[in-house]
Backbone as XML, in Angstrom:
<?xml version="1.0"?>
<chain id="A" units="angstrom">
  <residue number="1" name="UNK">
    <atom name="N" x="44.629" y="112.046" z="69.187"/>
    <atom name="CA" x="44.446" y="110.918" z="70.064"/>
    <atom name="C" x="45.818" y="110.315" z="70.375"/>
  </residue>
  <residue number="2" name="UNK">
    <atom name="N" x="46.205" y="110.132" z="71.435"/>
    <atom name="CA" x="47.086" y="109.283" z="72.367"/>
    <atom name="C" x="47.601" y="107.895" z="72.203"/>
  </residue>
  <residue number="3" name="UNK">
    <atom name="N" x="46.085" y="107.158" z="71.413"/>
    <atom name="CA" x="46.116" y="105.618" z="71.551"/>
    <atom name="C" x="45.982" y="104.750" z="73.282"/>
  </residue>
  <residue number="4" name="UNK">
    <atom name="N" x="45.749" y="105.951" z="74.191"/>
    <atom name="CA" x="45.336" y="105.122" z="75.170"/>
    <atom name="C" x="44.054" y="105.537" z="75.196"/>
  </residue>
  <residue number="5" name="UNK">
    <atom name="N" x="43.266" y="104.391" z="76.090"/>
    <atom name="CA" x="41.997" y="104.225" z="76.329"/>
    <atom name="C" x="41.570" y="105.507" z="77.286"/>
  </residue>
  <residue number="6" name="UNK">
    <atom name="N" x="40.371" y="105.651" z="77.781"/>
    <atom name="CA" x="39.759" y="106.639" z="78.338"/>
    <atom name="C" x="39.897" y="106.330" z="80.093"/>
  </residue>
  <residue number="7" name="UNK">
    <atom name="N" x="40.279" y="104.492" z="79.968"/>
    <atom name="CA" x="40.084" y="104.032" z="81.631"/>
    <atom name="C" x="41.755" y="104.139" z="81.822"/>
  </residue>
  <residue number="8" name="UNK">
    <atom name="N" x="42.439" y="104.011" z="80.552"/>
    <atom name="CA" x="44.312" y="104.389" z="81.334"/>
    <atom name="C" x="44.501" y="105.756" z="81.583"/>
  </residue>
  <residue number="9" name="UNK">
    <atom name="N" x="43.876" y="106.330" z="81.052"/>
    <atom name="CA" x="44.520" y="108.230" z="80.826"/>
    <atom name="C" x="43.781" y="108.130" z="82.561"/>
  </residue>
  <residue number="10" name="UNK">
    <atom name="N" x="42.596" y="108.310" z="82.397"/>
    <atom name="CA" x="42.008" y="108.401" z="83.765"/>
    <atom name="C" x="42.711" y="107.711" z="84.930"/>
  </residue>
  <residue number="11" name="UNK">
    <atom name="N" x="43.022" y="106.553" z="84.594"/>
    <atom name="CA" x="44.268" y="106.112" z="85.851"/>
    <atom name="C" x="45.492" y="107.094" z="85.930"/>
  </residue>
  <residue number="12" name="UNK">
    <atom name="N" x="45.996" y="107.543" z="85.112"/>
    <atom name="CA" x="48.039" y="108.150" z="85.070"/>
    <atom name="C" x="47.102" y="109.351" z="85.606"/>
  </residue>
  <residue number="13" name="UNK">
    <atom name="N" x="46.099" y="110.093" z="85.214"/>
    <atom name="CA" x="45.330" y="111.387" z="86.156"/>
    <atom name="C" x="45.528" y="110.924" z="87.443"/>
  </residue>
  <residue number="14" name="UNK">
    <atom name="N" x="45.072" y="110.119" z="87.657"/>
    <atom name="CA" x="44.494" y="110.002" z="88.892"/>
    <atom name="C" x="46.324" y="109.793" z="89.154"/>
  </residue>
  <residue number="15" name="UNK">
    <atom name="N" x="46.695" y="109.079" z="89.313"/>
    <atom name="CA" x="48.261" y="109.000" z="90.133"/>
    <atom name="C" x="48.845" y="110.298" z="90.078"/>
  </residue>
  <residue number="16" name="UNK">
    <atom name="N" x="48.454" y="110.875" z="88.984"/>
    <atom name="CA" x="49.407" y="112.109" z="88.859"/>
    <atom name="C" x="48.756" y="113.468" z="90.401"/>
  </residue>
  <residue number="17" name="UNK">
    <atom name="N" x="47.445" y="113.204" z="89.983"/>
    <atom name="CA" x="46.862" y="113.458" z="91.483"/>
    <atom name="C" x="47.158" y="113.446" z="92.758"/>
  </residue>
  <residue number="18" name="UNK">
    <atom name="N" x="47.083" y="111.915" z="93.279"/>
    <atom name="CA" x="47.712" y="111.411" z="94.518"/>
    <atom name="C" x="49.676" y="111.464" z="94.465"/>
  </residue>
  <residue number="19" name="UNK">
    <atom name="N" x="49.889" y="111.850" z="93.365"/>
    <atom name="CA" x="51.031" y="112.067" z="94.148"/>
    <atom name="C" x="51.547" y="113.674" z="94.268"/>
  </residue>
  <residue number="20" name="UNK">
    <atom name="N" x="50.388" y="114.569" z="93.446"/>
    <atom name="CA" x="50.668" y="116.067" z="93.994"/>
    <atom name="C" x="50.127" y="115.814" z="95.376"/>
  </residue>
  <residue number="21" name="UNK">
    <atom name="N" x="48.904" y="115.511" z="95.722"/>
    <atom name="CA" x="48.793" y="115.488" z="97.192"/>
    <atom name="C" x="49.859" y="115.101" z="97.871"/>
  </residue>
  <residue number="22" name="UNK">
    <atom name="N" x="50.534" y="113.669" z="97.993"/>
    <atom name="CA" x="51.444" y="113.634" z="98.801"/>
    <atom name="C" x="52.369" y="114.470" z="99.028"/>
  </residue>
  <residue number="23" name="UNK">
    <atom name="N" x="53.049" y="115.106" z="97.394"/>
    <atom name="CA" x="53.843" y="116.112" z="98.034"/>
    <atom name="C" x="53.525" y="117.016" z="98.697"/>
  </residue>
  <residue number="24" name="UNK">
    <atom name="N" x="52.000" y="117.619" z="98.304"/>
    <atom name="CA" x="51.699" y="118.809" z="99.157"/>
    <atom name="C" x="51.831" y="118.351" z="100.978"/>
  </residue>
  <residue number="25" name="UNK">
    <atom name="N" x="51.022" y="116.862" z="100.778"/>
    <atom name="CA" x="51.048" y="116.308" z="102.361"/>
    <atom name="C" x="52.464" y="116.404" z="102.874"/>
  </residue>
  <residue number="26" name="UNK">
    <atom name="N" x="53.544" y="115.701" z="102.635"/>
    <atom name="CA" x="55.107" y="116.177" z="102.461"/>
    <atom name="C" x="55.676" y="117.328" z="102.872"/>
  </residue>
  <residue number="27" name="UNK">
    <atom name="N" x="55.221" y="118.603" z="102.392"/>
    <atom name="CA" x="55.667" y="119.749" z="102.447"/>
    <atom name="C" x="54.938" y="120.378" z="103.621"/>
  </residue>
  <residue number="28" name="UNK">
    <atom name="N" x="53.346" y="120.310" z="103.892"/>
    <atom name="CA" x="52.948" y="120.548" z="105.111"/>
    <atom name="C" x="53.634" y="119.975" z="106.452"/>
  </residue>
  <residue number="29" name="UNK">
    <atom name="N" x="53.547" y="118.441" z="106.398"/>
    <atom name="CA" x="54.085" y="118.150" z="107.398"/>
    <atom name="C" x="56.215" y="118.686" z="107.761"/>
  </residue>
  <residue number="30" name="UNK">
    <atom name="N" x="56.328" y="119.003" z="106.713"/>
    <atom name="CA" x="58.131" y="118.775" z="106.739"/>
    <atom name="C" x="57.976" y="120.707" z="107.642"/>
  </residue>
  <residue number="31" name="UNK">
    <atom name="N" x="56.946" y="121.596" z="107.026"/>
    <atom name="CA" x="56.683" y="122.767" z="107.910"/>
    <atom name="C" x="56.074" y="122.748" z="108.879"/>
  </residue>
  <residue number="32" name="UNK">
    <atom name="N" x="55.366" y="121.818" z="109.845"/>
    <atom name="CA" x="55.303" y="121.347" z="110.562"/>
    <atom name="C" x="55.836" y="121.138" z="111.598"/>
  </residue>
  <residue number="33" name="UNK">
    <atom name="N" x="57.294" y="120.119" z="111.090"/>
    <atom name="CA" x="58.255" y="119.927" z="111.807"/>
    <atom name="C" x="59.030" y="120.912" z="112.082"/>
  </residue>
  <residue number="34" name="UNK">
    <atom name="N" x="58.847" y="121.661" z="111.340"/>
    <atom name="CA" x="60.181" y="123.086" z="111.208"/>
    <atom name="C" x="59.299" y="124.146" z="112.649"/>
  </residue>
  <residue number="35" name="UNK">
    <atom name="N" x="58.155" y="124.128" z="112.831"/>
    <atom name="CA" x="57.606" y="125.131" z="113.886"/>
    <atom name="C" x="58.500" y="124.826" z="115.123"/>
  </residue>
  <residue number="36" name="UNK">
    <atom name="N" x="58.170" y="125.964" z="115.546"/>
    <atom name="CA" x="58.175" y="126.297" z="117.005"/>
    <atom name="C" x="57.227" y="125.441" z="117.892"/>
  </residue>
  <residue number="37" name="UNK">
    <atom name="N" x="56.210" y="125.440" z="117.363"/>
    <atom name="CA" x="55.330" y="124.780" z="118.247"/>
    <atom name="C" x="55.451" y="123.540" z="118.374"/>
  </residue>
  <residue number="38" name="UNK">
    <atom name="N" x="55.870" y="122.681" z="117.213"/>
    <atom name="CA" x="56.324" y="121.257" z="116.720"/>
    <atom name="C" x="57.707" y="120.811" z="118.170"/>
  </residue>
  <residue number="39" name="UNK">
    <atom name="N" x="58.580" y="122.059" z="118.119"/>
    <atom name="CA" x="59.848" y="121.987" z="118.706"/>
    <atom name="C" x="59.328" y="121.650" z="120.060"/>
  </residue>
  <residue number="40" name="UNK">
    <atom name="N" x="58.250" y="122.766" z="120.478"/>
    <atom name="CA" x="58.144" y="123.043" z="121.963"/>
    <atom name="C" x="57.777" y="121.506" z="122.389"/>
  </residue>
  <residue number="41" name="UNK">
    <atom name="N" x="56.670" y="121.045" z="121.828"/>
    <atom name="CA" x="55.692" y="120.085" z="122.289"/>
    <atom name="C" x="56.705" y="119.219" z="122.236"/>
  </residue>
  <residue number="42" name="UNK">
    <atom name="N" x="57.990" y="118.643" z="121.146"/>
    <atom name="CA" x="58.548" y="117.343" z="121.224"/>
    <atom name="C" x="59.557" y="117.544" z="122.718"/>
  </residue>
  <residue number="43" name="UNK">
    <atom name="N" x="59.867" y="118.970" z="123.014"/>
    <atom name="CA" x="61.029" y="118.968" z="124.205"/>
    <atom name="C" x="60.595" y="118.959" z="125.213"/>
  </residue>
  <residue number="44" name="UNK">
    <atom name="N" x="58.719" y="119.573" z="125.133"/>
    <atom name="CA" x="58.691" y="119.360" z="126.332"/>
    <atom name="C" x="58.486" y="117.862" z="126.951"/>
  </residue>
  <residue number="45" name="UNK">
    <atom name="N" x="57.622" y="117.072" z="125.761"/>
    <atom name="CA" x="57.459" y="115.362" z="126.471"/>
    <atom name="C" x="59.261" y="114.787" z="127.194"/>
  </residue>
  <residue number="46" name="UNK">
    <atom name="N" x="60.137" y="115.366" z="126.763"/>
    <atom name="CA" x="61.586" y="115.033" z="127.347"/>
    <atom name="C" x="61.560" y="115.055" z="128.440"/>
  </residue>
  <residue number="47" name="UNK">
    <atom name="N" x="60.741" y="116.715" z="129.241"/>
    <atom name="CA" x="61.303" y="117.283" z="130.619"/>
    <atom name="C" x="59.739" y="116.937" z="131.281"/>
  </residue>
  <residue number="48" name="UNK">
    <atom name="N" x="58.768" y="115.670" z="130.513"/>
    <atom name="CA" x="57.873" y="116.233" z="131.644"/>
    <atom name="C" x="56.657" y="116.863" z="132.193"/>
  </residue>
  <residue number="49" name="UNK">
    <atom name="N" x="57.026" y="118.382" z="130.907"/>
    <atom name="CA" x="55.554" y="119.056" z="131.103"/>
    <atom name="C" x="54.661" y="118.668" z="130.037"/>
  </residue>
  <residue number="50" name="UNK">
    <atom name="N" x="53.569" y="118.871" z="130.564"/>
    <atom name="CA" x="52.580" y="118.761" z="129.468"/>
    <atom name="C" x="51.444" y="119.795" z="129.683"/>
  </residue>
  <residue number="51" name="UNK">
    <atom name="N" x="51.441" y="119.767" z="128.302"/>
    <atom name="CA" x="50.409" y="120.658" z="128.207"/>
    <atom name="C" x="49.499" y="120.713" z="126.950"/>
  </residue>
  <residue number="52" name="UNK">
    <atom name="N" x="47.884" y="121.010" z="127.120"/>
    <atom name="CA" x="46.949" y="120.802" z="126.278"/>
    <atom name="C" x="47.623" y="121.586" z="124.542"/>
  </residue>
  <residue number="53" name="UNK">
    <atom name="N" x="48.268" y="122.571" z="124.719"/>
    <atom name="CA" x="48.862" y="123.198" z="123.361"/>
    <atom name="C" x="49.848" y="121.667" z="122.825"/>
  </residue>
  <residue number="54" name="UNK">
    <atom name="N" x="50.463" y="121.289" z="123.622"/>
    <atom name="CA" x="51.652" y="120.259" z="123.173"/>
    <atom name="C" x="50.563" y="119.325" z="122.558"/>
  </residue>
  <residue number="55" name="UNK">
    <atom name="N" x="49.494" y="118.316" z="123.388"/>
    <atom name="CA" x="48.946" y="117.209" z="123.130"/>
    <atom name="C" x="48.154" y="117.732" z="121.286"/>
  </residue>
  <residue number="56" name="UNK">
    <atom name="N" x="48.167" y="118.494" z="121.245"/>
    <atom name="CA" x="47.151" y="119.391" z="119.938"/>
    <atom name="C" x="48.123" y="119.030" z="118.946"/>
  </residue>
  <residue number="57" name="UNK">
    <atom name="N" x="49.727" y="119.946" z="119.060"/>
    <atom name="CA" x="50.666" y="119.716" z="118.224"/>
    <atom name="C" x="50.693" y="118.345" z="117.802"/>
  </residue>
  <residue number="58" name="UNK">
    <atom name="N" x="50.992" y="117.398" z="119.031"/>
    <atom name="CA" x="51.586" y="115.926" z="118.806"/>
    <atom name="C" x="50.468" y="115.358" z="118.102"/>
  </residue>
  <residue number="59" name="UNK">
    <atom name="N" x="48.738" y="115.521" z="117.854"/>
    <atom name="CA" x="47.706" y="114.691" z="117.680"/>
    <atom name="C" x="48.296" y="115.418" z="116.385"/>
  </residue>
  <residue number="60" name="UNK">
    <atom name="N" x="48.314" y="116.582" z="115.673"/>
    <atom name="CA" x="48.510" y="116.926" z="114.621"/>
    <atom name="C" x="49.215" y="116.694" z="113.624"/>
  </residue>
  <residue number="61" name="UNK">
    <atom name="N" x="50.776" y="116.118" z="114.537"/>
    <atom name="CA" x="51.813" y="115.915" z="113.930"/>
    <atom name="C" x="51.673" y="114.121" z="113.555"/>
  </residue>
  <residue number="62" name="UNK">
    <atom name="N" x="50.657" y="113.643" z="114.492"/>
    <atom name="CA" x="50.476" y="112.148" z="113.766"/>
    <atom name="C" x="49.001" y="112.058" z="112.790"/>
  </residue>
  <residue number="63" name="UNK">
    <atom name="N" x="48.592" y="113.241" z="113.105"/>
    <atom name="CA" x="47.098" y="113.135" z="111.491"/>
    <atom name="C" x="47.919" y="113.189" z="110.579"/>
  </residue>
  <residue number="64" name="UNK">
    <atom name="N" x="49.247" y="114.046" z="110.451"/>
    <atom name="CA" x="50.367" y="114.500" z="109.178"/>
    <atom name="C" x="50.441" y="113.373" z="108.732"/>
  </residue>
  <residue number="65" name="UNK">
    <atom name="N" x="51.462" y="112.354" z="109.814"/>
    <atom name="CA" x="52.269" y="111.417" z="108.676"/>
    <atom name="C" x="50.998" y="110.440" z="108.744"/>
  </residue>
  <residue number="66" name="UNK">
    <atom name="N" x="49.560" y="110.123" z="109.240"/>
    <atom name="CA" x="49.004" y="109.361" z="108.810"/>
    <atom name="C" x="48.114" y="109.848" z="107.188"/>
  </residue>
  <residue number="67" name="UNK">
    <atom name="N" x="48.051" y="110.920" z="107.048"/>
    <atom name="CA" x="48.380" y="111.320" z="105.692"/>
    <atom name="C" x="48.868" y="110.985" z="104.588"/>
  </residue>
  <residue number="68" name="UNK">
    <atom name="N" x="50.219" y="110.953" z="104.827"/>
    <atom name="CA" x="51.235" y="110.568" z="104.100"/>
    <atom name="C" x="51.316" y="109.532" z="103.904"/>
  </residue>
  <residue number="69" name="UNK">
    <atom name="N" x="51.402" y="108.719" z="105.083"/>
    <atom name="CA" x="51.345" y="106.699" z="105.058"/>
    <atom name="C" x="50.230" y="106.611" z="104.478"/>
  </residue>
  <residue number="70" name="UNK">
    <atom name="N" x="48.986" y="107.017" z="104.216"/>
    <atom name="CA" x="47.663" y="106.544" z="103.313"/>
    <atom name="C" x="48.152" y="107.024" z="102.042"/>
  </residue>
  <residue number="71" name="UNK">
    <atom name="N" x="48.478" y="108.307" z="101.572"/>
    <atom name="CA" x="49.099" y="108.362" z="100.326"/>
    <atom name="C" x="49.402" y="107.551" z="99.758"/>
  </residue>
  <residue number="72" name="UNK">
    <atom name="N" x="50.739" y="107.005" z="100.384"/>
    <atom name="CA" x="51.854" y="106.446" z="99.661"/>
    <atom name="C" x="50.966" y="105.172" z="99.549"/>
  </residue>
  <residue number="73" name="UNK">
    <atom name="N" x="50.496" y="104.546" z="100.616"/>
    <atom name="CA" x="49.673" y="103.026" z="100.142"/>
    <atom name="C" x="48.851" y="102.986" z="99.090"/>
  </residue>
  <residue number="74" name="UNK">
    <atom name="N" x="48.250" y="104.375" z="98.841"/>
    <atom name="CA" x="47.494" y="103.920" z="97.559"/>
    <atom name="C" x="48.136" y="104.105" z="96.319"/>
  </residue>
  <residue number="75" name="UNK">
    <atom name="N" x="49.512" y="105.367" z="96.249"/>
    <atom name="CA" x="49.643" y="105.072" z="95.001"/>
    <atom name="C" x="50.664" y="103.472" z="94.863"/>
  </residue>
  <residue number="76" name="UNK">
    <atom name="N" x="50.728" y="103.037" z="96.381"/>
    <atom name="CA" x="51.731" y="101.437" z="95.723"/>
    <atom name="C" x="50.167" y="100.845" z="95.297"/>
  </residue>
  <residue number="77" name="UNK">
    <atom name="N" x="49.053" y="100.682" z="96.217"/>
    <atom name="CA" x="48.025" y="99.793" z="95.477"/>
    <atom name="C" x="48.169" y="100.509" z="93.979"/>
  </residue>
  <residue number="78" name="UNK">
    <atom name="N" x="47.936" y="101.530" z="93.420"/>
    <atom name="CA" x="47.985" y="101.692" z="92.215"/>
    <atom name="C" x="49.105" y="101.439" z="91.311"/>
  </residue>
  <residue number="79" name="UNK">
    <atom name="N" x="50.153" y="101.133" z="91.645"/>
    <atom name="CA" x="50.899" y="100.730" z="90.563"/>
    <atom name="C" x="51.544" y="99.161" z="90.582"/>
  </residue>
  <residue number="80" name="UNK">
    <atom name="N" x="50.586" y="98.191" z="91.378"/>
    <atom name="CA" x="50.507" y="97.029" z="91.121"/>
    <atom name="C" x="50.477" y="96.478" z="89.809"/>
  </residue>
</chain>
């Protein structure tokens, strides 16, 4: 036995959890950014064109970091 309770161990789990997700969320989105497709869609909003492949990328590339921004808020709610 540890000497912690059954409701702390279960909390440091659980963070230890949400923050492998984030990194995994982290690492998806950071490959993400690294595509081709990521590239195309941000150069093309520069020049103009658009296109249904780009709008897919860009909706994708903001589900990513809204991902990430929910992550990170819960593990700050959790370590209040």
């Amino acid at each position: 036995m540890t000497g912690q309770s059954d409701a702390e161990g279960t909390g440091l789990d659980r963070m230890d959890d949400l923050r492998i997700e984030l990194q995994r969320a982290r690492d998806e989105l950071t490959a993400h950014r690294a595509s081709w497709a990521y590239a195309f869609a941000m150069g093309a909003s520069r020049h103009g064109g658009e296109h249904p492949t780009h709008w897919l990328t860009r909706a994708r590339t903001q589900e990513l970091e809204k991902r990430c921004r929910d992550l990170e808020a819960r593990i700050a709610e959790q370590e209040l």
